[in-house]
C-alpha positions in Angstrom: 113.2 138.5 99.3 115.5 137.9 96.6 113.2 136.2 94.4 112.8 133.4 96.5 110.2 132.1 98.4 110.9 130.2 101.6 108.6 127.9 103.7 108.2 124.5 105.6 107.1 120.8 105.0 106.8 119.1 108.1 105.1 115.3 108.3 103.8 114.7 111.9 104.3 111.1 112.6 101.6 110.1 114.8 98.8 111.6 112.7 100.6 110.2 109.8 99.9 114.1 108.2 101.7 116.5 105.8 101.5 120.6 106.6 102.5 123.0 103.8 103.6 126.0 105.0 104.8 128.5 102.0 102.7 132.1 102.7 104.1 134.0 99.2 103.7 131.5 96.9 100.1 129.1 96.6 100.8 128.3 93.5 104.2 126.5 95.2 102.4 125.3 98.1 99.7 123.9 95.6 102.8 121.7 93.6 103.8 120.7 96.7 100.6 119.0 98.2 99.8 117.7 94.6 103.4 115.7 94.7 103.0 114.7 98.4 99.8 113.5 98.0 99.7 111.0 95.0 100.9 107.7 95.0 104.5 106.7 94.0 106.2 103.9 93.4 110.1 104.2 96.0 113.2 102.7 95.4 113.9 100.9 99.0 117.9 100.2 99.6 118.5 97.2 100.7 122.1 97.5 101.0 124.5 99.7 99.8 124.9 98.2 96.3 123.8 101.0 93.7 121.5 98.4 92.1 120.0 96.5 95.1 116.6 97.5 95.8 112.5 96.5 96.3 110.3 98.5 94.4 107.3 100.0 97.3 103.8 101.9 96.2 102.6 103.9 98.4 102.2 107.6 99.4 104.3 109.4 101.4 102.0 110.3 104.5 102.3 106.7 104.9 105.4 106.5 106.8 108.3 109.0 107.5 110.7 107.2 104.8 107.8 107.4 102.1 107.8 111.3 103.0 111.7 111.5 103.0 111.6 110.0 99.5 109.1 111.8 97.9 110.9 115.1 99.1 114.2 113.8 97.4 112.2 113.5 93.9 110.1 117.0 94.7 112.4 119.1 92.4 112.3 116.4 89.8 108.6 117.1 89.4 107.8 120.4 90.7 111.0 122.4 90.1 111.2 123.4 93.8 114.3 123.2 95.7 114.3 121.8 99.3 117.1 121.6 102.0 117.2 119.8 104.7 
């Protein structure tokens, strides 16, 4: 497949849960749920001054903007690439 692997992250809301879907690659899939599962420390805007933000812990199966942050810094620590 070109050398890349290709798969899903989805976070279901209501069950607050994170699915890993990458079938070629466990080792990938493995990164993935290691990231997505510790504790981090977001950035939260609070306007749209560069520098004008609240420092959060938490992890991102908390809340849907936990899980959309944590995907932002996902290349940053595991070197994989997502789109959205």
């Amino acid at each position: 497949m070109n050398g890349i692997d290709t798969g899903t992250v989805v976070y279901d809301v209501q069950k607050k849960e994170i699915i890993v879907n990458f079938l070629e690659d466990e080792g990938i899939k493995k990164d993935i749920k290691a990231h997505l599962s510790k504790e981090h420390v977001f950035l939260i805007p609070e306007s749209n001054v560069i520098d004008d933000f609240r420092k959060e812990k938490g992890f991102p199966k908390d809340n849907l903007t936990f899980f959309q942050l944590a995907l932002c810094e996902l290349y940053i620590n595991t070197g994989v690439w997502v789109e959205w």
